[in-house]
PASEBA-1860 file (N, C-alpha, C; in nm, 3 decimals):
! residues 249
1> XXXXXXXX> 0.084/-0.119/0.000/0.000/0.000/0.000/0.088/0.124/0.000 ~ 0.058/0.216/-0.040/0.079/0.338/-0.086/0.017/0.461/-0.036 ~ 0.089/0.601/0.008/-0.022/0.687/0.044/0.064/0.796/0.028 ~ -0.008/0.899/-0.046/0.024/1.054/-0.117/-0.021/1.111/-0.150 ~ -0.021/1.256/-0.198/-0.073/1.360/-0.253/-0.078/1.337/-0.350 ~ -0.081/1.258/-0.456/-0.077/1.173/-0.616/-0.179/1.280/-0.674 ~ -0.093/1.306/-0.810/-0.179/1.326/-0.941/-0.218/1.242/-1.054 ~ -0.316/1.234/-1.072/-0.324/1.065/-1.137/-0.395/1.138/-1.253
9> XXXXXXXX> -0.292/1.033/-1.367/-0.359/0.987/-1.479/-0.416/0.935/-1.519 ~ -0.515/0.899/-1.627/-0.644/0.759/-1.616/-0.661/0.775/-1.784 ~ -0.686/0.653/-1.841/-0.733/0.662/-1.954/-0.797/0.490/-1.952 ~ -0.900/0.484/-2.079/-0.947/0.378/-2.061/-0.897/0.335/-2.207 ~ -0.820/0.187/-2.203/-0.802/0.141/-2.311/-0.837/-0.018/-2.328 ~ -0.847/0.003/-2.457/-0.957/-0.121/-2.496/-1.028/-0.195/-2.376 ~ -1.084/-0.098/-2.283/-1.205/-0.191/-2.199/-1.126/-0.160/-2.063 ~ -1.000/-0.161/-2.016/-0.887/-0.168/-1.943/-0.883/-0.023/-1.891
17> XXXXXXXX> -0.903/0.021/-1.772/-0.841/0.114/-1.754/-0.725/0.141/-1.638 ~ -0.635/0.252/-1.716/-0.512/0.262/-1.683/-0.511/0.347/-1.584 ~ -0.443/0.341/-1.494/-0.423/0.498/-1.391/-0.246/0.488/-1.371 ~ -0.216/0.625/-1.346/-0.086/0.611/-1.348/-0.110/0.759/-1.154 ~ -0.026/0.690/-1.124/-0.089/0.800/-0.966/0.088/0.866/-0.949 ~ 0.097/0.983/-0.943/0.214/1.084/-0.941/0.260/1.129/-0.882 ~ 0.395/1.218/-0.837/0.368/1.341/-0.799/0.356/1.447/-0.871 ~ 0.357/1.571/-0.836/0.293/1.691/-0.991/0.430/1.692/-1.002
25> XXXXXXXX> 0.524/1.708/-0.955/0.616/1.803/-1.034/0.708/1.648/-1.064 ~ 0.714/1.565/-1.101/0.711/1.388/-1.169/0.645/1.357/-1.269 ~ 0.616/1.464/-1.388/0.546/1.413/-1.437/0.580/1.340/-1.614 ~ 0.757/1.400/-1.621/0.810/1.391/-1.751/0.768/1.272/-1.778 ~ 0.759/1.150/-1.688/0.767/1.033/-1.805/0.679/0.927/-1.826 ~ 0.545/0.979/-1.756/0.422/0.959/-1.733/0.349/0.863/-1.884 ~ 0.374/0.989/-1.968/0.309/0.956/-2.103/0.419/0.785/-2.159 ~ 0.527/0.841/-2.176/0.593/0.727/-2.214/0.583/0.587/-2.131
33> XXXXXXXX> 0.566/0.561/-1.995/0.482/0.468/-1.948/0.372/0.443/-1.969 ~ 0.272/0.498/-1.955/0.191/0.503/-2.043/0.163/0.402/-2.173 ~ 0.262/0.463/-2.247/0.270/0.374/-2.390/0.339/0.280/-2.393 ~ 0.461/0.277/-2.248/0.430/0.124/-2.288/0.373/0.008/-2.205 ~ 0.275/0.080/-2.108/0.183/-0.015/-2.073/0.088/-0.072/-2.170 ~ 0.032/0.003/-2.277/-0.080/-0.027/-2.379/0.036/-0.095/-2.457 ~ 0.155/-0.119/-2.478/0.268/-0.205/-2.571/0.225/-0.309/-2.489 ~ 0.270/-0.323/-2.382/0.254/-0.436/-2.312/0.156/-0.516/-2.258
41> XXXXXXXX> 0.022/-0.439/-2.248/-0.071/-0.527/-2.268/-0.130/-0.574/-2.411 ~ -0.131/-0.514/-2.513/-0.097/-0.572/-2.668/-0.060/-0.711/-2.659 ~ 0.110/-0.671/-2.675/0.134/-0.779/-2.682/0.113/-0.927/-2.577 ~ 0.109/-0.892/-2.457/0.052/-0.981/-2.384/-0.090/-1.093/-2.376 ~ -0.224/-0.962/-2.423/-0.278/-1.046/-2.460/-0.307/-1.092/-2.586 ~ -0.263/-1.029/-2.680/-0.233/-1.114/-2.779/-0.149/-1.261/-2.773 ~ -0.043/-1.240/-2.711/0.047/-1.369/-2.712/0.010/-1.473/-2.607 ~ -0.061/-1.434/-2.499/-0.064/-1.545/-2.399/-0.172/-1.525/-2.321
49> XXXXXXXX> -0.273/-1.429/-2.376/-0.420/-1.432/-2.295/-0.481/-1.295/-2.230 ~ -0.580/-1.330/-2.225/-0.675/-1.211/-2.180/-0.584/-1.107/-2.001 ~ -0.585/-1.012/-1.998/-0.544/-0.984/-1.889/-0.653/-1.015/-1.780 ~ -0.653/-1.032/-1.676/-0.680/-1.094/-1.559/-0.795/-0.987/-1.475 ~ -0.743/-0.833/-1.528/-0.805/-0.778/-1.421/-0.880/-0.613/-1.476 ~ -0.968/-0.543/-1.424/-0.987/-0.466/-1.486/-0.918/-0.306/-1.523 ~ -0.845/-0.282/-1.399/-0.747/-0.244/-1.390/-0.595/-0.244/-1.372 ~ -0.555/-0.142/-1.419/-0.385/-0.136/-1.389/-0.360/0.009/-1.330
57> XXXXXXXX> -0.252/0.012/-1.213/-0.230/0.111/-1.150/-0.100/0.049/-1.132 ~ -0.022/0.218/-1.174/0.132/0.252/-1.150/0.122/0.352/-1.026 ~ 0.203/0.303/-0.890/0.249/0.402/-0.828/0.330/0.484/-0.817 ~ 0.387/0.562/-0.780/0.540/0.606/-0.774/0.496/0.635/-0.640 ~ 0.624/0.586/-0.573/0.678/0.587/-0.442/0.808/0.630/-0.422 ~ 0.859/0.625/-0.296/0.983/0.739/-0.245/1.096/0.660/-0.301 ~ 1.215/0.733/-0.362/1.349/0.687/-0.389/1.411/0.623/-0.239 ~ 1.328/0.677/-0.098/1.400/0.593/0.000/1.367/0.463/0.040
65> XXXXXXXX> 1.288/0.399/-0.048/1.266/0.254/-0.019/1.353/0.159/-0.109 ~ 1.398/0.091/-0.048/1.524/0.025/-0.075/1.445/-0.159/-0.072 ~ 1.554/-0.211/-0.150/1.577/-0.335/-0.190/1.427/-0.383/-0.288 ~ 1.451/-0.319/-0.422/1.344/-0.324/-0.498/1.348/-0.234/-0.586 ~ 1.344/-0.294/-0.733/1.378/-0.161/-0.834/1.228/-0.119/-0.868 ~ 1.130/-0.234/-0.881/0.992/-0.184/-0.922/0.909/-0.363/-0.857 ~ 0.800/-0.371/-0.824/0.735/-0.445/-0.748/0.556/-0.485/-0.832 ~ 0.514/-0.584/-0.818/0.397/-0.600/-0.920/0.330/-0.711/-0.809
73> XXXXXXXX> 0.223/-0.625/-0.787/0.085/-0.743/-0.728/0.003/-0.742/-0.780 ~ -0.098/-0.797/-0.773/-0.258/-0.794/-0.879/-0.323/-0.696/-0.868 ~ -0.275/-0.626/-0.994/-0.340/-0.477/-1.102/-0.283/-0.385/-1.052 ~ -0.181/-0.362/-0.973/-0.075/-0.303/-0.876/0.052/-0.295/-0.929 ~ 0.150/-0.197/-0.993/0.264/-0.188/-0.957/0.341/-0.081/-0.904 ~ 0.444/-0.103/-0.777/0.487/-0.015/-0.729/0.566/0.019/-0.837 ~ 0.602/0.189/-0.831/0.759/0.184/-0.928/0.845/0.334/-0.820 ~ 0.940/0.355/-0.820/1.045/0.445/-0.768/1.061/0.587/-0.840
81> XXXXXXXX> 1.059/0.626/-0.746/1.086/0.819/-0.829/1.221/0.844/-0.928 ~ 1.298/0.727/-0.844/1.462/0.797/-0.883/1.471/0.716/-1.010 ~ 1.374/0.587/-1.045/1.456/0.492/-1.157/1.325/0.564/-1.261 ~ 1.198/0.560/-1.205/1.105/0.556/-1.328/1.043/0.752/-1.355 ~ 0.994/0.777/-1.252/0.903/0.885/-1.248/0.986/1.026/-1.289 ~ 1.118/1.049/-1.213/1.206/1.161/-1.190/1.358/1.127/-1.255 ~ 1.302/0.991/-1.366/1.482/0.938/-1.420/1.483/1.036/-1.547 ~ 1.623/1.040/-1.606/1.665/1.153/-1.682/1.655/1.018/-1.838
89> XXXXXXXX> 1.552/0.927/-1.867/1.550/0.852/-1.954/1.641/0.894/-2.108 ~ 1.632/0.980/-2.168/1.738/0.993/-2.212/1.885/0.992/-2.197 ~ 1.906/0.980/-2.124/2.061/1.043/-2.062/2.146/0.916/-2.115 ~ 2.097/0.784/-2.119/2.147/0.679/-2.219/2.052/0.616/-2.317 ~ 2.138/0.637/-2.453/2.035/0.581/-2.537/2.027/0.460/-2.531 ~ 2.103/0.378/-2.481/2.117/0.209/-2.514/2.004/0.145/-2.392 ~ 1.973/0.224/-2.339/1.900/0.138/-2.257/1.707/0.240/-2.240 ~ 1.626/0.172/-2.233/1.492/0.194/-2.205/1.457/0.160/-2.062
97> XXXXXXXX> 1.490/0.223/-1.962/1.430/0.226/-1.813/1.281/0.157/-1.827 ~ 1.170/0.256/-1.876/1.044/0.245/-1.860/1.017/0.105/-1.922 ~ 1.071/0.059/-2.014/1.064/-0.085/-2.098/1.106/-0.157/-1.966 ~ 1.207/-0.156/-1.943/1.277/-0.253/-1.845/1.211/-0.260/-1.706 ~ 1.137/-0.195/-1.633/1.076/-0.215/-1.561/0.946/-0.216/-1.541 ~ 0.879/-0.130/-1.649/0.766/-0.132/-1.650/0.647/-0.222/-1.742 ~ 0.761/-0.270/-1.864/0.672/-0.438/-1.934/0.775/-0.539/-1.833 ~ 0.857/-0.542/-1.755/0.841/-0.668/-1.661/0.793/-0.689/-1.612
105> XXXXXXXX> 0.749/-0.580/-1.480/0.668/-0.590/-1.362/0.500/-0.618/-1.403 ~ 0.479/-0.539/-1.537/0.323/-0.538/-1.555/0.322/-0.720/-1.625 ~ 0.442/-0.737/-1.710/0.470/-0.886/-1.789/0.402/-0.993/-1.623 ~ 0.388/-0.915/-1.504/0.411/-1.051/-1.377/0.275/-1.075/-1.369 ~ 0.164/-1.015/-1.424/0.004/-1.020/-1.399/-0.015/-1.096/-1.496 ~ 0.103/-1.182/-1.587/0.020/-1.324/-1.638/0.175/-1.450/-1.561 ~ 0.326/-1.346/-1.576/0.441/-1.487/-1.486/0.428/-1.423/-1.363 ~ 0.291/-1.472/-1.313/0.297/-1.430/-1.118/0.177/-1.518/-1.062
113> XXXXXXXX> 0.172/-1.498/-0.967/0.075/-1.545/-0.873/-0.054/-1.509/-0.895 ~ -0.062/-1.421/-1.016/-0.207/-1.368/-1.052/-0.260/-1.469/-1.135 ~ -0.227/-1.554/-1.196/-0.242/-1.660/-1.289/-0.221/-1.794/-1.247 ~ -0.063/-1.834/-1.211/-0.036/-1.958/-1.205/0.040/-1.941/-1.071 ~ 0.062/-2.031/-0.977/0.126/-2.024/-0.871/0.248/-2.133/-0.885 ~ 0.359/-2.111/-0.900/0.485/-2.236/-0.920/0.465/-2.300/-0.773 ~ 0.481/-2.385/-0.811/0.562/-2.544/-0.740/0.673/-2.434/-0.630 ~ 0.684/-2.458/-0.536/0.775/-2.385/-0.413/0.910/-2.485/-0.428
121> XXXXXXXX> 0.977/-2.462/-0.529/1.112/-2.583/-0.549/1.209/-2.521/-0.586 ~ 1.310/-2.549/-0.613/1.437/-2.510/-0.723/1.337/-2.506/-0.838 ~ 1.386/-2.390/-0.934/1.353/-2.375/-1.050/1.214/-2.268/-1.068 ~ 1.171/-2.242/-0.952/1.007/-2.180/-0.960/1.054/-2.025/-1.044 ~ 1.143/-1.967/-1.011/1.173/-1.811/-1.090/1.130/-1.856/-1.220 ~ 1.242/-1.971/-1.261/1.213/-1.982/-1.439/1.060/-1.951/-1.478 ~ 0.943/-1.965/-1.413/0.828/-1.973/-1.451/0.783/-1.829/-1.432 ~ 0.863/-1.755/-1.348/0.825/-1.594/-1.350/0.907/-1.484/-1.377
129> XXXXXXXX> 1.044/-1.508/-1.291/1.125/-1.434/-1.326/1.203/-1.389/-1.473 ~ 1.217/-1.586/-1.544/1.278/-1.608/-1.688/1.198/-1.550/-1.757 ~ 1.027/-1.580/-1.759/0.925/-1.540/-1.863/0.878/-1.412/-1.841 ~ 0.943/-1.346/-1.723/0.888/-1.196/-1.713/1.005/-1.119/-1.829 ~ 1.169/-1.199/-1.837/1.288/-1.123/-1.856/1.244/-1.165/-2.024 ~ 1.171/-1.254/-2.041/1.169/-1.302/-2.230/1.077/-1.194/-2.286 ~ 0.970/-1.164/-2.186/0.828/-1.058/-2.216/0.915/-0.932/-2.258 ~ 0.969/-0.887/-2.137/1.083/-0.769/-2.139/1.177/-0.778/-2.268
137> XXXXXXXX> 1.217/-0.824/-2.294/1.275/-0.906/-2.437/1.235/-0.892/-2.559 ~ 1.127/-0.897/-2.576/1.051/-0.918/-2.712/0.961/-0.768/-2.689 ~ 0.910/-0.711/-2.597/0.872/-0.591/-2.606/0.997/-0.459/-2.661 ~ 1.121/-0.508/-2.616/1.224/-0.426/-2.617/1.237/-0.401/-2.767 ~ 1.211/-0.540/-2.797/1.243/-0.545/-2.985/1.142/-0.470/-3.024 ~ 1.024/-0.532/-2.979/0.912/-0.445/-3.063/0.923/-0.314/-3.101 ~ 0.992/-0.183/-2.967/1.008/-0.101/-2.974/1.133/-0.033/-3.019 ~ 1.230/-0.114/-2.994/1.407/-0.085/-3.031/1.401/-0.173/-3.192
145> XXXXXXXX> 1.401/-0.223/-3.247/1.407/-0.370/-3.322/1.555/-0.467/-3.252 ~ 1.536/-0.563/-3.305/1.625/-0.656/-3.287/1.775/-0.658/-3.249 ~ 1.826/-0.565/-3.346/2.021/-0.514/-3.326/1.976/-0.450/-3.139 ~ 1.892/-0.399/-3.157/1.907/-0.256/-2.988/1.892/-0.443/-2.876 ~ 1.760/-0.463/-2.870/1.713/-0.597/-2.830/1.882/-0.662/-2.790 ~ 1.940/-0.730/-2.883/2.079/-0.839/-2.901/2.174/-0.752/-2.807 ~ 2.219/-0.603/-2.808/2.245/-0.559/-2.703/2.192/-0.555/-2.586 ~ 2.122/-0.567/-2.540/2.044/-0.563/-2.399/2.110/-0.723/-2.376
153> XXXXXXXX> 2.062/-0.823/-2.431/2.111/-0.940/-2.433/2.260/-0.935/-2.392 ~ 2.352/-0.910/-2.428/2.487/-0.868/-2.438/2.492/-0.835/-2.254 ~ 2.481/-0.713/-2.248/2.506/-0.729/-2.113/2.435/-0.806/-2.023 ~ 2.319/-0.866/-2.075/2.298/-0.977/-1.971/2.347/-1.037/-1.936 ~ 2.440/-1.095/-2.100/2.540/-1.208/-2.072/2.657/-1.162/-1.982 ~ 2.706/-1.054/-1.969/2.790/-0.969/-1.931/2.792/-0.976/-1.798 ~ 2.602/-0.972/-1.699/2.602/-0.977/-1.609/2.621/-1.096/-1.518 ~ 2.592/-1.191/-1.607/2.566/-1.340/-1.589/2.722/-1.386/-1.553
161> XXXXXXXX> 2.826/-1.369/-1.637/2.971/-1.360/-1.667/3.045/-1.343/-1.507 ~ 3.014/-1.239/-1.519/3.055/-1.159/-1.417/3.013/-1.247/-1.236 ~ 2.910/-1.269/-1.252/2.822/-1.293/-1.131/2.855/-1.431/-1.103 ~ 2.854/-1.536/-1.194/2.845/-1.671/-1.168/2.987/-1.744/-1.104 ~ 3.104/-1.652/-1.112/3.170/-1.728/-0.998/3.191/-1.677/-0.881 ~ 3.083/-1.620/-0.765/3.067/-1.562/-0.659/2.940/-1.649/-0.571 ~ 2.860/-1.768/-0.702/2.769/-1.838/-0.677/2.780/-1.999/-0.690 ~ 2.692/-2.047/-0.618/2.682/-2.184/-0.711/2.628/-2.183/-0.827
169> XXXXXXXX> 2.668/-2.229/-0.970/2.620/-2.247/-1.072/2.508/-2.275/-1.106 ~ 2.426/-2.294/-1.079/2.290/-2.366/-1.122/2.232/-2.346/-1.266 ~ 2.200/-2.467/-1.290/2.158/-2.424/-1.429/1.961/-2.395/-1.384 ~ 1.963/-2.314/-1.503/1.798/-2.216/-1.547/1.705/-2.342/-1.488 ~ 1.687/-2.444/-1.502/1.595/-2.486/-1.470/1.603/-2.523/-1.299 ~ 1.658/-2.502/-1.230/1.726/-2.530/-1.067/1.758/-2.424/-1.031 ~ 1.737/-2.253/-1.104/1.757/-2.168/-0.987/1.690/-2.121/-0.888 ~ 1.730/-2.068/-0.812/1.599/-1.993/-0.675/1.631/-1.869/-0.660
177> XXXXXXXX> 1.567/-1.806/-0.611/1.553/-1.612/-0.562/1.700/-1.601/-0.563 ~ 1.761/-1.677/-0.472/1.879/-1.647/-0.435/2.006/-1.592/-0.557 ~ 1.966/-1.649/-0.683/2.104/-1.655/-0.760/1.991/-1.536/-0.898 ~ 1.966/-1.428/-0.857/1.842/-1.359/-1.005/1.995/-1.327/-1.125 ~ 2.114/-1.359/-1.085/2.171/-1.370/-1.214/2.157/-1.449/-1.348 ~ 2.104/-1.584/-1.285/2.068/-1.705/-1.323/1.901/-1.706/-1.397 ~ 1.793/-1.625/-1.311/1.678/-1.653/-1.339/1.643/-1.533/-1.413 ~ 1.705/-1.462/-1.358/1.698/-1.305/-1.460/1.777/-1.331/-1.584
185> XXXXXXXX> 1.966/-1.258/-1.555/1.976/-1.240/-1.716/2.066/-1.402/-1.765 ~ 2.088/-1.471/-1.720/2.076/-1.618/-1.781/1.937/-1.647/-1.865 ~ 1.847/-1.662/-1.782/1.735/-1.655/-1.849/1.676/-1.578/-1.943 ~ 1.692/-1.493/-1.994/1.700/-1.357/-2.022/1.752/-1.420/-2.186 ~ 1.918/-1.446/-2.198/1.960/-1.490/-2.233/1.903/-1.633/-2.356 ~ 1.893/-1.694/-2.237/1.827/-1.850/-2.303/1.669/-1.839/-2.417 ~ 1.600/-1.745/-2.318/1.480/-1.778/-2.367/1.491/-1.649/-2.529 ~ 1.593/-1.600/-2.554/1.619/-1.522/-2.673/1.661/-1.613/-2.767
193> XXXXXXXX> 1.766/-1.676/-2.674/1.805/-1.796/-2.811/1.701/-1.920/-2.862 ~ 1.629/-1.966/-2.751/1.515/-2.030/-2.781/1.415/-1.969/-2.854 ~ 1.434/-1.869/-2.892/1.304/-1.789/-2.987/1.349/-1.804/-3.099 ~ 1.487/-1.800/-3.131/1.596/-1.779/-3.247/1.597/-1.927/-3.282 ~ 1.603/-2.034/-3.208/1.592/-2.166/-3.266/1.472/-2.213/-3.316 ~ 1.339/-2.186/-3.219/1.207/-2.220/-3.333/1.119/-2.178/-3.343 ~ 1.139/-1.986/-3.343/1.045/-1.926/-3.372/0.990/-1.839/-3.254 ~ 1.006/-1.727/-3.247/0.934/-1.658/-3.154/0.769/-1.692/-3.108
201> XXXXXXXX> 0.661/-1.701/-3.253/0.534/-1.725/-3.256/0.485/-1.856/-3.185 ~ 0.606/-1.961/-3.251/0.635/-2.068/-3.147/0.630/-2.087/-2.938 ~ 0.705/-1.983/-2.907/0.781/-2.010/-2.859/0.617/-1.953/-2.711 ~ 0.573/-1.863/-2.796/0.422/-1.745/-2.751/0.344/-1.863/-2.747 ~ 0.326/-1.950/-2.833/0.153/-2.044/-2.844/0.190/-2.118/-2.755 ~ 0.344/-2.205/-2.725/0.332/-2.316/-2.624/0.335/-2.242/-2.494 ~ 0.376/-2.071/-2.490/0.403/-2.018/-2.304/0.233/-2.024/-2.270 ~ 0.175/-1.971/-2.357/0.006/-1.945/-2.388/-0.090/-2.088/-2.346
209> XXXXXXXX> -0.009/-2.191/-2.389/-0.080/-2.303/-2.393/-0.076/-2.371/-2.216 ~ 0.034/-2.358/-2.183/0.109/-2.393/-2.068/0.070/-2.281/-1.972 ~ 0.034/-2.174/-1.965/-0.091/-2.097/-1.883/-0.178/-2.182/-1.859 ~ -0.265/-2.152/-1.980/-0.400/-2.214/-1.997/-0.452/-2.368/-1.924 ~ -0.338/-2.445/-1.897/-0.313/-2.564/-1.862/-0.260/-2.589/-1.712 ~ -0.197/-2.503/-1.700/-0.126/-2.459/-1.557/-0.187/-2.372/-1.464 ~ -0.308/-2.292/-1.447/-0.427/-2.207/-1.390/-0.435/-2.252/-1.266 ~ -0.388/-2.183/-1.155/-0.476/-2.190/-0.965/-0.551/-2.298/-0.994
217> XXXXXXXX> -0.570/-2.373/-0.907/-0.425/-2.423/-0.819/-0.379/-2.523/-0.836 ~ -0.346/-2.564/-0.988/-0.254/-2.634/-0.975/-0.095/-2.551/-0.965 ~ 0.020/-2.634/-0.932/0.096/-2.567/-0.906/0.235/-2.646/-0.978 ~ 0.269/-2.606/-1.100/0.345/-2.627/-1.194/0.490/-2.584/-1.152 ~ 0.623/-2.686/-1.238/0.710/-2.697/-1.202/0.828/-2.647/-1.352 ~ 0.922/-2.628/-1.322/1.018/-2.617/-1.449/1.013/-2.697/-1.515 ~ 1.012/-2.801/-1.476/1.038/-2.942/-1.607/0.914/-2.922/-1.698 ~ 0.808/-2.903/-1.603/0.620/-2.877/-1.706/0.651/-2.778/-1.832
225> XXXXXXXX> 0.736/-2.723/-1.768/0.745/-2.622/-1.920/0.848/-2.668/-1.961 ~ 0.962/-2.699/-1.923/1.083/-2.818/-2.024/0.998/-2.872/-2.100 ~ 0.906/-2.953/-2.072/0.847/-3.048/-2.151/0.753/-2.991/-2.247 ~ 0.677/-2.870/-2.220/0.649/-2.823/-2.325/0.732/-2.737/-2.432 ~ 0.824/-2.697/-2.405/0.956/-2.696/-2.444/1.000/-2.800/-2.594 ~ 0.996/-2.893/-2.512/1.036/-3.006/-2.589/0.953/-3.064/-2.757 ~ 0.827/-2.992/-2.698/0.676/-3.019/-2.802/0.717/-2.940/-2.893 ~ 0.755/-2.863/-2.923/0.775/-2.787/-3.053/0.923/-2.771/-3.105
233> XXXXXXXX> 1.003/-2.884/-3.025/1.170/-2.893/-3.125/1.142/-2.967/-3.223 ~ 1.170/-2.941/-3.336/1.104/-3.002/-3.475/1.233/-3.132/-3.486 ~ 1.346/-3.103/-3.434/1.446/-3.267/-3.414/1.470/-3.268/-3.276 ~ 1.531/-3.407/-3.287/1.652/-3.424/-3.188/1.750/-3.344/-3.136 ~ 1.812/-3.295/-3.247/1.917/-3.196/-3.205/1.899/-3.061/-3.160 ~ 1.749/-3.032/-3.182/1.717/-2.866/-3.144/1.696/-2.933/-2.992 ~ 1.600/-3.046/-2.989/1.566/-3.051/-2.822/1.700/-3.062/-2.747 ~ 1.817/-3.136/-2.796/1.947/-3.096/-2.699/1.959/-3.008/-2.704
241> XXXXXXXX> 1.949/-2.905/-2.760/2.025/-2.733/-2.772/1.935/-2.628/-2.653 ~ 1.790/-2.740/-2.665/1.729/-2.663/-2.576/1.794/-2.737/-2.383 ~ 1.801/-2.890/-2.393/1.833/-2.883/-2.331/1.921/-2.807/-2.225 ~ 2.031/-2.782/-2.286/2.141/-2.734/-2.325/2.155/-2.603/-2.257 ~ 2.030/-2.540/-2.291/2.022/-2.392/-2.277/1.951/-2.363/-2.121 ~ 1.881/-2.469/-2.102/1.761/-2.454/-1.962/1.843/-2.543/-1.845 ~ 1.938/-2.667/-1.911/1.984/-2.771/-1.771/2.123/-2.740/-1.772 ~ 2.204/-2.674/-1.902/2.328/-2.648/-1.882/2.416/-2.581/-1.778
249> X> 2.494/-2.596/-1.775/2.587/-2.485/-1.652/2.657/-2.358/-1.714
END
């Protein structure tokens, strides 16, 4: 919960309405969230289903709350003054702030607890954290195209690089909260190249299908989606590559 002097924005789109809650003098980057909340629910329910709820609300909250870049509960997301509301978004072109946090966190109202609840095991991020970082991914392209996209990728790998000998290794399908190098930009990573091996449209109908199949309360595991995974490698050798990419080290 949240509480302020907020200036709020509201618009109603396709049936959905949006509120964005402020402060007044916060208001540069309002619109561009905004757009790409309506990007991101687009493509969302287009690719993997109806959204869940009738609303969506962006907060902005104080730069002094710590351990959390942006936060998503059902039709709820918190976001920060200093990264989203009051950030100087231009100031680097290579990167999209509002993309990066704001189609992940909203990407969690279909990879969250609003939809499907994971299995409490090794591996449960892959089902939210990986498919929130692939959403983030393919929205990035939509709006950057592909070359901007493959960079973002780049330093994932970069981050991943960097991070994984300070940890235990785990491969994508066995990580937990603990290692988000792994479930974030590992994952991040994987599920780009898995689009690149059989198809992005692919890659949307089986995450879509595996919702639809996976719905409260049952409570689905990494391998459930390995295995759907597996349903659309057209050989042998793509399903090792996928292996490869989700059990590898």
């Amino acid at each position: 919960m949240s509480s302020a002097e907020y200036q709020v924005k509201s618009i109603d789109y396709k049936g959905i309405i949006i509120n964005i809650f402020y402060h007044k003098k916060h208001f540069e980057n309002v619109n561009h969230l905004l757009e790409n909340a309506k990007l991101t629910l687009d493509y969302c329910q287009q690719n993997f289903g109806k959204y869940p709820f009738k609303t969506i609300n962006f907060a902005e909250i104080s730069s002094f709350t710590r351990g959390f870049a942006a936060t998503a509960y059902p039709s709820v997301i918190y976001m920060p003054e200093d990264m989203v509301f009051h950030a100087n978004i231009h100031a680097d072109q290579k990167q999209d702030v509002i993309n990066e946090l704001a189609g992940h966190e909203l990407s969690h109202l279909w990879w969250g607890n609003s939809q499907i609840n994971p299995d409490n095991r090794e591996g449960a991020v892959m089902l939210t954290e990986t498919l929130a970082m692939y959403t983030e991914m393919m929205l990035y392209k939509k709006m950057h195209g592909k070359a901007k996209m493959m960079e973002r990728i780049k330093v994932h790998q970069q981050i991943y690089d960097n991070e994984k000998g300070l940890f235990e290794d785990l491969p994508i399908y066995r990580a937990t909260g603990d290692v988000p190098h792994i479930s974030y930009s590992k994952g991040a990573v994987a599920m780009v190249q898995l689009s690149d091996l059989v198809d992005e449209n692919k890659v949307n109908t089986t995450l879509k299908n595996f919702l639809n199949n996976n719905q409260y309360p049952k409570k689905p595991s990494s391998m459930d989606l390995l295995h759907e995974f597996y349903k659309i490698a057209p050989n042998e050798q793509i399903k090792k590559q996928i292996d490869q990419l989700f059990k590898g080290k």
